[in-house]
N, CA, C and O atoms as a MOPAC input file, in Angstrom:
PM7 MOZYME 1SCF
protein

 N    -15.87300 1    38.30600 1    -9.12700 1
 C    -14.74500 1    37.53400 1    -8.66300 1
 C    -15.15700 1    36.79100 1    -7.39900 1
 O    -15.81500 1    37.30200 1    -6.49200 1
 N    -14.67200 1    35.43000 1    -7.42500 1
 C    -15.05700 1    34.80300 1    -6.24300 1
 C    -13.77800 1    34.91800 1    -5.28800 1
 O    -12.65500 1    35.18000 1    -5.71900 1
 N    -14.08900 1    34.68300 1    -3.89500 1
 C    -13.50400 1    34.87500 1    -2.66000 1
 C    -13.37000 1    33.55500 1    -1.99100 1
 O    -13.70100 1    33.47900 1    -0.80800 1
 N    -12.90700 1    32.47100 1    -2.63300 1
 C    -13.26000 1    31.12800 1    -1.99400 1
 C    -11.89200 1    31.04600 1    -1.32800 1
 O    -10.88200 1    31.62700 1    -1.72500 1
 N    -12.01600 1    30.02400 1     0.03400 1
 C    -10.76100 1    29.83900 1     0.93800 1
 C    -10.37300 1    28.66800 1     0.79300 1
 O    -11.10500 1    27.68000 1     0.85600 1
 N     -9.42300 1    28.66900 1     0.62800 1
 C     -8.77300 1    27.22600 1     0.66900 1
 C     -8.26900 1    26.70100 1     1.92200 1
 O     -7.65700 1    27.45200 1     2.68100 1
 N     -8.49900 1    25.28400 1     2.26100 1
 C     -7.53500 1    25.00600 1     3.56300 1
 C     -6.47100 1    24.23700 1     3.17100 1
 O     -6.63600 1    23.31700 1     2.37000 1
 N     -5.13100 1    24.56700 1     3.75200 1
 C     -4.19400 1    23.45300 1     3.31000 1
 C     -3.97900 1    23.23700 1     4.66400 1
 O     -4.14600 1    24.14200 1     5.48200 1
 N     -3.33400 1    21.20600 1     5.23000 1
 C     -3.65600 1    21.10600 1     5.91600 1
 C     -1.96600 1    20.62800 1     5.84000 1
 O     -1.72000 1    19.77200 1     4.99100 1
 N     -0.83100 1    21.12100 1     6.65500 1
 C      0.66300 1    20.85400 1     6.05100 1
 C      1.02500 1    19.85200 1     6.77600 1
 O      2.07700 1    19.24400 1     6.58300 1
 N      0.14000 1    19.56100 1     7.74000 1
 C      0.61500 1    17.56100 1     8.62100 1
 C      0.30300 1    16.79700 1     8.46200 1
 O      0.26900 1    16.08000 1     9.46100 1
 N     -0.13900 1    16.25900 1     7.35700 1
 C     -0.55100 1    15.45700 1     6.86900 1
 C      0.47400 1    14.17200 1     6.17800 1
 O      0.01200 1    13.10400 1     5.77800 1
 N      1.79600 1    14.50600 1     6.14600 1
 C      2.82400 1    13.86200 1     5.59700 1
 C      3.35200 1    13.56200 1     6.03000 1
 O      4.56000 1    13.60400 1     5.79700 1
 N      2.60500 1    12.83500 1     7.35100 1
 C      4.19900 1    11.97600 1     7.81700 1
 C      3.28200 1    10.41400 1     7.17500 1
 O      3.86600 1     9.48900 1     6.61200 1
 N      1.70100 1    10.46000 1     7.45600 1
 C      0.78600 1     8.98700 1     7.47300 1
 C      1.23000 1     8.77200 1     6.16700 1
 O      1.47900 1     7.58400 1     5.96100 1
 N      1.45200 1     9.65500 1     5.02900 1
 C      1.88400 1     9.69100 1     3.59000 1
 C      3.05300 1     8.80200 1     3.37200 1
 O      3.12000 1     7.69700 1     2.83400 1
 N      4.17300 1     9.73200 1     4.05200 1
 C      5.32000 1     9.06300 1     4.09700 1
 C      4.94600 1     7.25900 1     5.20000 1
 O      5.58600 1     6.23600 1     4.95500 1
 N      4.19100 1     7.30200 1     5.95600 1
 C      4.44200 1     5.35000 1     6.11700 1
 C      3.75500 1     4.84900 1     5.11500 1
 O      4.25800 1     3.77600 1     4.78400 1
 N      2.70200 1     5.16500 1     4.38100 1
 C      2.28600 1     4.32000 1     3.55200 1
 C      3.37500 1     4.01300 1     2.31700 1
 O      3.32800 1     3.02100 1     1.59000 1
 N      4.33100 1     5.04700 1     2.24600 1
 C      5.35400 1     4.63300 1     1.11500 1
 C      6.20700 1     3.95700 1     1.50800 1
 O      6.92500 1     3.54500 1     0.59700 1
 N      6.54100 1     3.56100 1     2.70600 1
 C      7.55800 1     3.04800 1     3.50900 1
 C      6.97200 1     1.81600 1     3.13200 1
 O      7.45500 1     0.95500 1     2.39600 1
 N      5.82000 1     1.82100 1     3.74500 1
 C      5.01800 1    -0.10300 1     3.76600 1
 C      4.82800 1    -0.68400 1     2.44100 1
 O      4.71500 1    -1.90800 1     2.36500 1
 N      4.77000 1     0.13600 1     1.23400 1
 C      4.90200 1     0.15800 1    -0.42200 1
 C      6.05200 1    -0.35600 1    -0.71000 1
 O      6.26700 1    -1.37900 1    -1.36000 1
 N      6.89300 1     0.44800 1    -0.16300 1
 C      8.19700 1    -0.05200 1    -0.94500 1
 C      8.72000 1    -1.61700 1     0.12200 1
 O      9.26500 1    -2.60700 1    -0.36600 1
 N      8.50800 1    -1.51500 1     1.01300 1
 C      8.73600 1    -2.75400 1     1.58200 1
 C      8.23200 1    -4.02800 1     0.85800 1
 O      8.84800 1    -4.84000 1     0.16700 1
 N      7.08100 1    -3.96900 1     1.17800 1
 C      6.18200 1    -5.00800 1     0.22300 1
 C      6.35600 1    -5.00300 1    -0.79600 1
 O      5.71100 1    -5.91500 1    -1.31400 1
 N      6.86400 1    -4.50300 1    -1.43200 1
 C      7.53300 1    -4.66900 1    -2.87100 1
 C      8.95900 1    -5.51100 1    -2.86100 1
 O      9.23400 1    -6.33400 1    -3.73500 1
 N      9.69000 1    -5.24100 1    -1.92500 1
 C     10.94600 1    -5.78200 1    -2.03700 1
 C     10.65100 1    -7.00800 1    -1.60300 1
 O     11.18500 1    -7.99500 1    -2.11000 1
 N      9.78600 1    -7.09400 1    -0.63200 1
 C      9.58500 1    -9.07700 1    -0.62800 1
 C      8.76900 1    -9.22700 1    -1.41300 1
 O      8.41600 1   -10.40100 1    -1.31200 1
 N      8.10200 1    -8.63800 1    -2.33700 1
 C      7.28800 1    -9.59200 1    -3.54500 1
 C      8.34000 1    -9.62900 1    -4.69500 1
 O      8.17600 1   -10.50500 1    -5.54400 1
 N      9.33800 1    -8.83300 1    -4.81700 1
 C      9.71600 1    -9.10100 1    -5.75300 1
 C     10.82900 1   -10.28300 1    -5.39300 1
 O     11.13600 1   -11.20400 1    -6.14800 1
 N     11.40500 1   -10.02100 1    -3.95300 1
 C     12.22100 1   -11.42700 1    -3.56900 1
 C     11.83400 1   -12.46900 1    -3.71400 1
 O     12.69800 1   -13.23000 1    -4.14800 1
 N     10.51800 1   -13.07400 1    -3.48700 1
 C      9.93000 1   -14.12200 1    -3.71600 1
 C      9.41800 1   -14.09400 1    -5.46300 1
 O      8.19900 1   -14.24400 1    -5.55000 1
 N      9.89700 1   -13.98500 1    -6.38900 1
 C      9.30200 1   -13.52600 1    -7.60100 1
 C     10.48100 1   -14.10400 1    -7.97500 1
 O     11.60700 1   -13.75100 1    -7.62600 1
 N      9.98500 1   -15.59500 1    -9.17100 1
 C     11.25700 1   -16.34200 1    -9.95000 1
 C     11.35700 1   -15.81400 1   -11.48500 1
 O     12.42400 1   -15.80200 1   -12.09800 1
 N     10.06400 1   -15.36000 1   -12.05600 1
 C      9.79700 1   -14.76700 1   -13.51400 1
 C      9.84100 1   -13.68800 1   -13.80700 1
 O      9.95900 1   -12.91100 1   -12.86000 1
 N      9.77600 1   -13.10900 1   -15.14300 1
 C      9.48400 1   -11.77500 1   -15.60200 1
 C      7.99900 1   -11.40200 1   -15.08100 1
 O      7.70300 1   -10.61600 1   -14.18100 1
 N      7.40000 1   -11.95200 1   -15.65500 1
 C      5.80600 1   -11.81600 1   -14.75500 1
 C      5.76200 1   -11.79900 1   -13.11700 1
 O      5.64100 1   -10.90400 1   -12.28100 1
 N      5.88300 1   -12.89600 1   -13.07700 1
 C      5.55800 1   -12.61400 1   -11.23900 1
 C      6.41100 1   -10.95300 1   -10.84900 1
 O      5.81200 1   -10.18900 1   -10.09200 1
 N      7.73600 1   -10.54500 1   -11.40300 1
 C      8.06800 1    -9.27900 1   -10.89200 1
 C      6.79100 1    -8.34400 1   -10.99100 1
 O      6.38700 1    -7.61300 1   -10.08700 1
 N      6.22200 1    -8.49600 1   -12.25700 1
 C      4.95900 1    -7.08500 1   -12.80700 1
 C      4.17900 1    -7.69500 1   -11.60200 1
 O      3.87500 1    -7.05100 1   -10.59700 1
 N      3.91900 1    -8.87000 1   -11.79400 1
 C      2.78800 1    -9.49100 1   -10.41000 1
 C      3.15000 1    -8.75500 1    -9.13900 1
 O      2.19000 1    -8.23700 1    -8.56900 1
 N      4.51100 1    -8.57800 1    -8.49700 1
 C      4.42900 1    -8.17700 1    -7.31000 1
 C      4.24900 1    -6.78300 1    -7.31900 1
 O      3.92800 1    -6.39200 1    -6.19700 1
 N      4.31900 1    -6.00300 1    -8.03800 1
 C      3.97900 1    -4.46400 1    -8.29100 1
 C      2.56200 1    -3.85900 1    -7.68200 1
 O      2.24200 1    -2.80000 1    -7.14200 1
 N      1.89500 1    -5.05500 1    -8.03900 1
 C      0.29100 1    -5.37400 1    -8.05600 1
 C     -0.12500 1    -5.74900 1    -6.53600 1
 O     -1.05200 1    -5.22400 1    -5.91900 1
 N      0.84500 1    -6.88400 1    -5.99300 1
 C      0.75400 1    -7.37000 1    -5.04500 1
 C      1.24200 1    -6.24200 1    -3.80800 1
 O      0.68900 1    -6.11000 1    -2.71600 1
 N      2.21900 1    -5.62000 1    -4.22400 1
 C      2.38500 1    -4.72400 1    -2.92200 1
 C      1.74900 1    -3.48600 1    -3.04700 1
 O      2.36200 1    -2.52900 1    -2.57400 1
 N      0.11200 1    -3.16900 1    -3.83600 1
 C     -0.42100 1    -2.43900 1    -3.54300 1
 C     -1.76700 1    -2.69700 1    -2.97500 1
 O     -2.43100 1    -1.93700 1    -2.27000 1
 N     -2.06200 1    -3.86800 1    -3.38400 1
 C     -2.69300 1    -4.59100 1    -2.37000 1
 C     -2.86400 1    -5.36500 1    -1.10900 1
 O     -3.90100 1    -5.92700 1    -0.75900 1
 N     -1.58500 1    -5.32900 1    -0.38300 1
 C     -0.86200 1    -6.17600 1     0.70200 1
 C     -2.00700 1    -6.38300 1     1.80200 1
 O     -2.48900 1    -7.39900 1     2.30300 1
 N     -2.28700 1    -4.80900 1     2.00800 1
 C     -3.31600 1    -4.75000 1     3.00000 1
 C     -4.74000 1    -5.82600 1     3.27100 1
 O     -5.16400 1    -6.40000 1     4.27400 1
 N     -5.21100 1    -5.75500 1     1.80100 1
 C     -6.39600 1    -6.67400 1     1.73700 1
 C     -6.50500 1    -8.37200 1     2.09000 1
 O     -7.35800 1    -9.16800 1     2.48300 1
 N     -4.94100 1    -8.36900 1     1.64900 1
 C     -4.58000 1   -10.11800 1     2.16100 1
 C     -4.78600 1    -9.84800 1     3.45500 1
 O     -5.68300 1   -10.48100 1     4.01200 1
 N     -3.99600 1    -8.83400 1     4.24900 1
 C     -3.49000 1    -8.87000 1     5.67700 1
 C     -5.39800 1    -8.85000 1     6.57100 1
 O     -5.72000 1    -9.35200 1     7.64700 1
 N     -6.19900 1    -8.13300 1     5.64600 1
 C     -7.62400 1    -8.08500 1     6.73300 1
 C     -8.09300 1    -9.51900 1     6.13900 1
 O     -8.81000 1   -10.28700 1     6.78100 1
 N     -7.62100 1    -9.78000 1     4.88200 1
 C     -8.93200 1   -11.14500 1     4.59500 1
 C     -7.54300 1   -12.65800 1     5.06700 1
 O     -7.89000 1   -13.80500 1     4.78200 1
 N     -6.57500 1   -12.51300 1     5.52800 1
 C     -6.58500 1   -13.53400 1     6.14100 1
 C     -6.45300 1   -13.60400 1     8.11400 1
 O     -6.16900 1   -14.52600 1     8.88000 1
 N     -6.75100 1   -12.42000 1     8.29600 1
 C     -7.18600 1   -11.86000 1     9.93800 1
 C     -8.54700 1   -12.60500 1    10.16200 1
 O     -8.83400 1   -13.43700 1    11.02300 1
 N     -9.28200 1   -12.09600 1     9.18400 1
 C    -10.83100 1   -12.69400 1     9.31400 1
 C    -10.96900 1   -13.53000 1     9.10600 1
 O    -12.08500 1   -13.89900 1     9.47200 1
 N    -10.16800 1   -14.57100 1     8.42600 1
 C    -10.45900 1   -16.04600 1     7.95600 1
 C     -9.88900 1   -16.76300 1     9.29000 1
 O    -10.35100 1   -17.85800 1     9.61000 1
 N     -8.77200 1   -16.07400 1    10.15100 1
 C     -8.46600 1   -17.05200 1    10.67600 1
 C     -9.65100 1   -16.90700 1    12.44700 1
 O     -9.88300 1   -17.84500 1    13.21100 1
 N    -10.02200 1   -15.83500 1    12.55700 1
 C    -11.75200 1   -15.46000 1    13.44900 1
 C    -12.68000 1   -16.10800 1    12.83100 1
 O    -13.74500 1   -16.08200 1    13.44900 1
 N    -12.71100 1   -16.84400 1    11.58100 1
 C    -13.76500 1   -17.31000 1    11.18100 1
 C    -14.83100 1   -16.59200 1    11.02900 1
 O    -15.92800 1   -16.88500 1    11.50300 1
 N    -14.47100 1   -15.17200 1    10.06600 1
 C    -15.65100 1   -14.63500 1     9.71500 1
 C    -15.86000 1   -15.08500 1     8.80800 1
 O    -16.89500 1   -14.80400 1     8.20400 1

């Protein structure tokens, strides 16, 4: 029989809970701005990616 330890680490849920906060936000303005059946599925997509716009148009505007 093995004796292995587990760590649970129980504070970890609050950074959890903002990332769902910033999810569901970004969702409600993609889907506000969303005139089609598609663009809605589109913003689904879009507010799980929000972040990547937010660094690649940071860096575009530093001119990396």
């Amino acid at each position: 029989m093995s004796n292995k330890r587990m760590k649970v680490d129980a504070n970890s849920g609050q950074l959890g809970f903002v990332f769902f906060i910033s999810y569901v936000g970004a969702l409600v303005y993609f889907i506000d701005t969303a005139n089609g059946f598609w663009e809605v599925v589109f913003a689904f997509f879009q507010a799980i990616v929000w972040p990547a716009y937010l660094v690649y148009n940071a860096l575009a505007s530093f001119s990396l």
